[in-house]
C-alpha positions in Angstrom: 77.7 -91.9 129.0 76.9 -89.1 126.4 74.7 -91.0 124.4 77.1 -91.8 120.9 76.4 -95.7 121.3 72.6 -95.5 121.7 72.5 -93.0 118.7 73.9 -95.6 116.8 71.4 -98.1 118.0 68.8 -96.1 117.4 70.0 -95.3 113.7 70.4 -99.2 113.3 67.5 -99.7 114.3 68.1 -101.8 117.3 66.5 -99.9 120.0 63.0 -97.4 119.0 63.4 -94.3 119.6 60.7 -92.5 121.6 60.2 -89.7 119.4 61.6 -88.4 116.3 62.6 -90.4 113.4 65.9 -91.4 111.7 66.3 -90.4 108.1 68.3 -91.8 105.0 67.9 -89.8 101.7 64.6 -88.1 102.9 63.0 -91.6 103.4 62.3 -93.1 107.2 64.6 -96.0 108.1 63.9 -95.9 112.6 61.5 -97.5 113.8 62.0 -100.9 112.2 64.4 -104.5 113.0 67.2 -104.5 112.6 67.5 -106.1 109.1 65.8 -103.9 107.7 68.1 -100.9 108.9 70.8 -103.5 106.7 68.4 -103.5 103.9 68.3 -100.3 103.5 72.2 -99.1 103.8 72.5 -98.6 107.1 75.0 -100.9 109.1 77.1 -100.6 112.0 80.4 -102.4 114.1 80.2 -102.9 117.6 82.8 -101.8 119.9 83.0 -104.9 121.7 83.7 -107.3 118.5 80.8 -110.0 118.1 82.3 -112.5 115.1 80.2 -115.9 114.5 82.8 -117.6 116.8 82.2 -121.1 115.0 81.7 -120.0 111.0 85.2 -119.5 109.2 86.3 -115.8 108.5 85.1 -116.1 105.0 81.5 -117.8 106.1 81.7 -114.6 108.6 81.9 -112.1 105.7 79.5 -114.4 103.7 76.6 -113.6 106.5 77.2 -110.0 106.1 76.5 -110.4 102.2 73.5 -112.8 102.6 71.5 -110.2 105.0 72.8 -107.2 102.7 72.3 -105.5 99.7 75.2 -105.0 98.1 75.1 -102.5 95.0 76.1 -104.1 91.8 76.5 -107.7 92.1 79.0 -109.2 90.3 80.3 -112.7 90.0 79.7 -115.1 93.1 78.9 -114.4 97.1 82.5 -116.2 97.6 84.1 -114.2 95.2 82.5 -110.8 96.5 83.5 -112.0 100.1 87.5 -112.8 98.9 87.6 -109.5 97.4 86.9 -107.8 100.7 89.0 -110.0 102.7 91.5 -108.7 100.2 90.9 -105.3 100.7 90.5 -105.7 104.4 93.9 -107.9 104.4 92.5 -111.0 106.1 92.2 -113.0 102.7 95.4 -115.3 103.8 92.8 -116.1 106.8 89.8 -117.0 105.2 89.5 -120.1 106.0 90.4 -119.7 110.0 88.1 -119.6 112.8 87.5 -116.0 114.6 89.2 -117.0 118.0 92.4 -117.7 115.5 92.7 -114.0 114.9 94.5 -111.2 116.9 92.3 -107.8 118.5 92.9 -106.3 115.3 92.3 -109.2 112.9 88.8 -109.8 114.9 88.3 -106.0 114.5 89.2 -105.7 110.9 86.7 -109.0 110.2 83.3 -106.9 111.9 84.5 -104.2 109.2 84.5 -106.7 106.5 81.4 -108.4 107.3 79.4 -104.9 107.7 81.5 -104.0 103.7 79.7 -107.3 102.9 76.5 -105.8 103.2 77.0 -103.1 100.8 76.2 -100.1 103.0 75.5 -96.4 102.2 76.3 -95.6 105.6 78.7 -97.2 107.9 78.9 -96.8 111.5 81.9 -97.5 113.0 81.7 -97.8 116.7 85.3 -97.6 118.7 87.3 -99.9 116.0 90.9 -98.2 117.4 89.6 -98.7 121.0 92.3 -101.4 122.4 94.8 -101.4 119.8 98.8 -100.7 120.3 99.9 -97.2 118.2 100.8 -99.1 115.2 97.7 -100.8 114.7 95.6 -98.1 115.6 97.5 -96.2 112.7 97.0 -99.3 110.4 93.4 -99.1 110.9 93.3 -95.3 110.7 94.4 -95.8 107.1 92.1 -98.3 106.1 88.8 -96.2 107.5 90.4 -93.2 104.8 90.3 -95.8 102.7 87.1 -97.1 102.9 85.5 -93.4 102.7 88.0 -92.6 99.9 85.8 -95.5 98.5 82.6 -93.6 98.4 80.9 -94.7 101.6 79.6 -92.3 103.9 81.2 -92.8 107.8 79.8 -91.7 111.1 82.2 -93.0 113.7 82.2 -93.4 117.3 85.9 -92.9 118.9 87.8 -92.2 122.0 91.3 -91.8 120.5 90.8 -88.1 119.7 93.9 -88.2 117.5 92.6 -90.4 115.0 89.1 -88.8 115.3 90.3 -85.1 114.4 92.4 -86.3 111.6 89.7 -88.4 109.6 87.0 -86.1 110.1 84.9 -83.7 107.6 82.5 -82.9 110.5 82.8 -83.4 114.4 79.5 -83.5 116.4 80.0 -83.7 120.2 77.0 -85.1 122.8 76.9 -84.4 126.6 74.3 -86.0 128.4 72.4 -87.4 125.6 72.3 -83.6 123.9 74.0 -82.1 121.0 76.4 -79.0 122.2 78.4 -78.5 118.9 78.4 -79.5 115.2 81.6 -78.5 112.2 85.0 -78.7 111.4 87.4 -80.5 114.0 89.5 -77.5 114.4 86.3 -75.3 115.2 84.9 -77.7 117.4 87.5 -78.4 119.1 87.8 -74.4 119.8 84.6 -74.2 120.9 83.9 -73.1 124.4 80.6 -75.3 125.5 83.5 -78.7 123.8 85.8 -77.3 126.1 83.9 -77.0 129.5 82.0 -80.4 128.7 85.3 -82.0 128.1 87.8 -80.0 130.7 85.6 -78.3 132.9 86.7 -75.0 132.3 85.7 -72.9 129.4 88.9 -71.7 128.4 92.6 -72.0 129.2 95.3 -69.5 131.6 96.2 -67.0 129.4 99.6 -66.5 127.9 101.1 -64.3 131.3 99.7 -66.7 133.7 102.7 -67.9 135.9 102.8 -71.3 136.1 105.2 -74.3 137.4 106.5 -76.5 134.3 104.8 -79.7 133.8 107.0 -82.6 133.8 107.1 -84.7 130.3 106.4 -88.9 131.0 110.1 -89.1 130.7 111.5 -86.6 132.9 111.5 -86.5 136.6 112.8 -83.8 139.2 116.2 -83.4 139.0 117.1 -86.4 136.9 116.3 -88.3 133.5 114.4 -91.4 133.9 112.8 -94.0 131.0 109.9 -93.0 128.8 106.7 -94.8 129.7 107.1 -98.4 128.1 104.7 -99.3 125.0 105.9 -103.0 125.1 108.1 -105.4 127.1 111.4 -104.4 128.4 114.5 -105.4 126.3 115.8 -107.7 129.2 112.2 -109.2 129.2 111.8 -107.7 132.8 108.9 -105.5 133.9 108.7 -102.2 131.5 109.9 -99.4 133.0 108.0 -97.0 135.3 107.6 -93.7 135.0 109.6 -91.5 136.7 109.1 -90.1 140.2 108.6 -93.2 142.3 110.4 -93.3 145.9 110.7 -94.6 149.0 108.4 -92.1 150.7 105.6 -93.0 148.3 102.7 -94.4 150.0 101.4 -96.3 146.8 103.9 -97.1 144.1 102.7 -98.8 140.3 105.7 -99.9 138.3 105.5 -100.2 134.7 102.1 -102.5 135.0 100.7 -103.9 131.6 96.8 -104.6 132.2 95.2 -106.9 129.3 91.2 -107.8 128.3 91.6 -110.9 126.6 94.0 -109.7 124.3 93.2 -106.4 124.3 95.7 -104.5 125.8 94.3 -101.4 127.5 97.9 -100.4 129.9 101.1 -99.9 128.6 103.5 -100.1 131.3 101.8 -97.6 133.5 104.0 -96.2 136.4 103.2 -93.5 139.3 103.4 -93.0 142.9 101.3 -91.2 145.4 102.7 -90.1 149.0 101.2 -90.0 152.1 98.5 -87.3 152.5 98.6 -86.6 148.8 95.8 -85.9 146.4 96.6 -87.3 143.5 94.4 -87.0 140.3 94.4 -89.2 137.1 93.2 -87.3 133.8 92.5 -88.1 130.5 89.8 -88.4 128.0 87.3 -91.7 128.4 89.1 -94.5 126.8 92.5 -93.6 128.2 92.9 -96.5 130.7 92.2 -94.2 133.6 89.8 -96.8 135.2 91.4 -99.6 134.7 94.4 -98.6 136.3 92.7 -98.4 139.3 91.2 -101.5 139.3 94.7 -103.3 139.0 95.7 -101.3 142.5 92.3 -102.5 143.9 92.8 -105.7 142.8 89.8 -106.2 140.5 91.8 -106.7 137.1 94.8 -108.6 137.3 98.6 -106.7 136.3 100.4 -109.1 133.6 103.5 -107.4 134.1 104.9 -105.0 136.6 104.7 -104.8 140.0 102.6 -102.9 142.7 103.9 -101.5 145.9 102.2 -100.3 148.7 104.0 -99.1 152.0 106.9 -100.8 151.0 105.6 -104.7 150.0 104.5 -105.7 146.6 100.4 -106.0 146.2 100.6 -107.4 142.8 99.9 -111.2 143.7 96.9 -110.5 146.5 93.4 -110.7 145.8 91.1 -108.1 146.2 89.7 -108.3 149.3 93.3 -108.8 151.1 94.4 -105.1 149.5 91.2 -103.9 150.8 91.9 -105.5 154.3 95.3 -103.3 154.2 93.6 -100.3 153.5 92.5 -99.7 149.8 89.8 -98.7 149.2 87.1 -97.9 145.8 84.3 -95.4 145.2 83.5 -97.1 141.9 82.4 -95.5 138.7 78.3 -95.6 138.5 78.8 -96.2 142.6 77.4 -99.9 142.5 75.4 -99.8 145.7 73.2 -102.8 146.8 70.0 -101.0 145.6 67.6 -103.3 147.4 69.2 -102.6 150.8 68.8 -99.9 152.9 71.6 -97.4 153.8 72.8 -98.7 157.2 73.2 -102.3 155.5 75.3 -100.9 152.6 77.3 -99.2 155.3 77.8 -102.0 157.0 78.8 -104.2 154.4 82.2 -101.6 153.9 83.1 -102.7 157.5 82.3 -106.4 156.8 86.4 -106.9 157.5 87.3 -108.3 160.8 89.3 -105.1 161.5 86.9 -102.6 160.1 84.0 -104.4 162.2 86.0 -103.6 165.6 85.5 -100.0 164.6 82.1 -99.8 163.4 80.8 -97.3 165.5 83.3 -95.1 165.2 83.1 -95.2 161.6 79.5 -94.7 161.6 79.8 -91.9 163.7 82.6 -90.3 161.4 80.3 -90.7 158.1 77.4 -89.2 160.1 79.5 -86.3 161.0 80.9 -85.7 157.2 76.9 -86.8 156.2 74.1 -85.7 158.4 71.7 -86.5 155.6 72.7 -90.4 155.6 72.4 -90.3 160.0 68.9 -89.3 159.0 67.8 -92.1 156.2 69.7 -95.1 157.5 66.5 -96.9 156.9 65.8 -95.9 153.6 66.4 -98.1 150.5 69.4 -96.8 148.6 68.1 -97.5 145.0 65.1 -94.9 145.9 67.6 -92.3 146.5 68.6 -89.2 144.5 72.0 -89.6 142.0 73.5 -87.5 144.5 72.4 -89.1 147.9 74.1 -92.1 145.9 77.3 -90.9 145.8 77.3 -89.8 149.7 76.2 -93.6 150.4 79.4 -94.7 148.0 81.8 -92.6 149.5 80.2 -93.3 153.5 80.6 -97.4 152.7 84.6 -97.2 151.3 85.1 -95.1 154.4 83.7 -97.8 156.5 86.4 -99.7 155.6 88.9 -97.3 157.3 91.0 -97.0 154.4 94.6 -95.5 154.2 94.4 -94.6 150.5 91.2 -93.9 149.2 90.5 -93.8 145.7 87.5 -92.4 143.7 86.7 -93.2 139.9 84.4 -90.3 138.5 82.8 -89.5 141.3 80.9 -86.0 139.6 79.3 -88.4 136.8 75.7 -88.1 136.3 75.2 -85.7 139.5 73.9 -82.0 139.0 76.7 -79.0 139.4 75.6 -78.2 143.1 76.0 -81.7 144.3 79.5 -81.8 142.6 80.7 -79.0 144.0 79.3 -80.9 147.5 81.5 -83.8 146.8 84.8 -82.0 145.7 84.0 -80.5 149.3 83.7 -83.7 150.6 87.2 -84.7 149.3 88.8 -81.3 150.3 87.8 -82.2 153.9 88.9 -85.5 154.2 92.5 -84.6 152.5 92.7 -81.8 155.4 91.9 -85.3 157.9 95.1 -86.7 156.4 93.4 -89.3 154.2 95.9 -90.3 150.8 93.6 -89.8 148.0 94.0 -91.2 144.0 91.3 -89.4 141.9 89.9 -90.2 138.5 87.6 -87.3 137.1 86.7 -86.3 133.9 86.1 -83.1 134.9 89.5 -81.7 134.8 89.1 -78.3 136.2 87.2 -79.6 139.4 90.3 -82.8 139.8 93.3 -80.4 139.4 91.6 -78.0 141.7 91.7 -80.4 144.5 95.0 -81.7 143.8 98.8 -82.0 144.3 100.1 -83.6 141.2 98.4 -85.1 138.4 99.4 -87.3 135.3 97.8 -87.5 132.3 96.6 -90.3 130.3 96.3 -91.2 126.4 95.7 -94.7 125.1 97.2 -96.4 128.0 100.0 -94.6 128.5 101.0 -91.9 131.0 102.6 -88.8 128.7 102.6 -86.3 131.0 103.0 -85.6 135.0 103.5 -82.4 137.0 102.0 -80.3 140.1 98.5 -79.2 139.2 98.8 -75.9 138.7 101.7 -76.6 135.9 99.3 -79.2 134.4 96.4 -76.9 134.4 97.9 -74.1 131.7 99.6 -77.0 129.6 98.1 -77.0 126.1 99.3 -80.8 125.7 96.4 -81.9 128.2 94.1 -80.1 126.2 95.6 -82.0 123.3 95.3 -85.4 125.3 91.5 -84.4 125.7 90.7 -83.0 122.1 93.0 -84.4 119.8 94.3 -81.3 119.1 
């Protein structure tokens, strides 16, 4: 939600800006279609792919030329089209239909067709997002190559390895504002990147004690399997990672989690126990969300299994795991904007068991919100960003939930109203209630918990007490990509 996307709308001239212009070579390019953005040298991927689903992966490339301008034309539109398909490595598909290609193939074809246009500048907008490590590293390669090439690169990316690694320059936006602009090691060092990114502006120093972190692999006492990156050699579920037991209250054992065929988990494992807080990390991109939509039940597990107190969840819907006692405070909060408080309170008791309760449950949000006790008629679209979040929270506690879990619940909300919720959760962990926390800000989520694990790329790497995983220099790496 920084802002990276729309910049790249803007300087491809799909969206106006509202003031200021974009530039190329000293000459105006904003402000105008589309096409004409294309025209002029300026073209850009998407980071959800958007082939011609019906025109052959050569006809595909051949739109890109038709709408371009390629420099130095030479020979025919066909022939100009095989050659990048060549360099691209789709040319043995040419003549097959988008849908016919893998992730990769489909992402490697919106390269070739914006090549096709001959551009000065490409922007490349989250091509490694989805991809296993080996293709990610295949397509790593081919961006060097493409610069190495002679065309200029601005490129949008999540997987902070490959971004540190192919860049000249890093420029970093949060909250639709630039906070720092060089060389990936300097901005990487920089202290406004760091507190944007971990919520802190620096790290413990050296003679900080400490607990040690435990690696993926490793759990207390005894050795257990590295997180899995593929199936299992007895074709089985992969394997978890370690630290999963009887006591756990919520158990996720090695789960794969696909979109399409993009997989975005990779055989993610972890347990949280009664009365814990438990806090997921990781920079945006890592998978951090979608594991917990597979526990809620919202995205479906391929593989794997999930436990929770003691019987699998894997195979039951949604609104059966809530009717146990799971419950979400979704990303962005998704209220019903046109209804007023009580009815979106109301709706989180819509269960049969919740409903014998309601009262009480009211009262209890009332007591942990006085503000909401006093605007139960008001519509919950008019309300402030923060006054949002209290609504969020108050409905998935309506649902009298066992194990409560919140998905960036400090996004978008101004640092006095964070620290409100944080307090918020604090309280409700001293009531008892089992708590799985996704935050970006990482100071503010290890703060509040227990344990934590850190995500990269769909993968778990890392898992310890909090205070251990607060002075480890690896979760700065698995948020900087350094």
């Amino acid at each position: 939600g920084a802002g990276k996307t729309t910049l790249f709308s803007v300087a491809a001239g799909s969206v106006p800006a509202t003031r200021g212009r974009v530039l190329l070579d000293g000459k105006p390019v904003s402000g105008r279609a589309g096409y004409r953005s294309v025209h002029q040298g300026i073209c850009r991927t998407h980071q959800i792919v958007r082939p011609f689903a019906n025109l052959s992966v050569l006809d595909n490339v051949l739109v890109g030329n038709h709408f371009g301008r390629p420099p130095g034309r030479h020979g025919s539109p066909r022939d100009r089209a095989m050659e990048i398909l060549e360099f691209i490595g789709l040319a043995d598909r040419a003549d097959q239909l988008p849908g016919q290609l893998t992730l990769t193939g489909r992402k490697r074809l919106e390269v070739a067709r914006a090549l096709a246009t001959g551009p000065r500048v490409l922007l490349l907008d989250e091509v490694v997002a989805g991809l296993n490590p080996v293709e990610a590293l295949g397509f790593v390669e081919l961006i060097r190559q493409i610069r190495d090439r002679g065309t200029s690169i601005i490129m949008i990316e999540h997987v902070m390895h490959a971004v540190m690694g192919l860049s000249d320059r890093v420029m970093v936006l949060d909250h639709g504002r630039l906070i720092a602009e060089g060389r990936p090691a300097d901005v990487a060092n920089d202290p406004q990147v760091i507190e944007a990114y971990l919520g802190r502006e620096d790290t413990p120093g050296p003679g900080e004690p400490a607990e040690t972190p435990v690696p993926a692999a490793v759990s207390a006492g005894r050795s257990a399997p590295a997180v899995a990156t593929g199936p299992a050699p007895d074709g089985g579920p992969a394997p978890t990672t370690a630290g999963t037991g009887p006591s756990a209250m919520l158990e996720v054992r090695g789960i794969d989690v696909f979109y399409g065929d993009a997989q975005a988990l990779y055989g993610i494992g972890l347990h949280v126990a009664a009365g814990e807080v438990v806090t997921l990390v990781g920079s945006n991109g890592a998978g951090k969300t979608t594991t917990l939509r597979a526990i809620s039940g919202l995205r479906r597990a391929s593989r794997g299994d999930i436990v929770f107190e003691g019987s699998s969840i894997v195979a039951l819907p949604a609104h059966a795991r809530a009717e146990l006692g799971i419950a979400l405070v979704p990303e962005g909060r998704d209220l019903w904007p046109s209804l007023t408080v009580l009815e979106n309170l109301e709706l989180g008791c819509y269960s049969k068991s919740a409903r014998r309760h309601r009262g009480e449950s009211l009262d209890r949000v009332f007591d942990l919100f006085p503000r909401l006790a006093e605007r139960t008629g008001q519509i919950a679209g008019s309300m402030s960003g923060g006054e949002q979040q209290m609504v969020a929270i108050a409905r998935a506690l309506m649902t009298r939930p066992r194990l409560l879990m919140f998905d960036e619940p400090s996004l978008g909300l101004a640092p006095v109203v964070v620290t409100q919720v944080f307090d918020i959760i604090r309280r409700l962990s001293s009531q008892g209630l089992t708590i799985l926390l996704v935050e970006q800000n990482l100071q503010k989520a290890l703060e509040v918990a227990d344990r934590g694990y850190v995500m990269e790329t769909g993968t778990i790497t890392l898992h310890g007490p909090a205070t251990a995983l607060m002075a480890n220099e690896q979760v700065r790496s698995a948020y900087l990509g350094i």
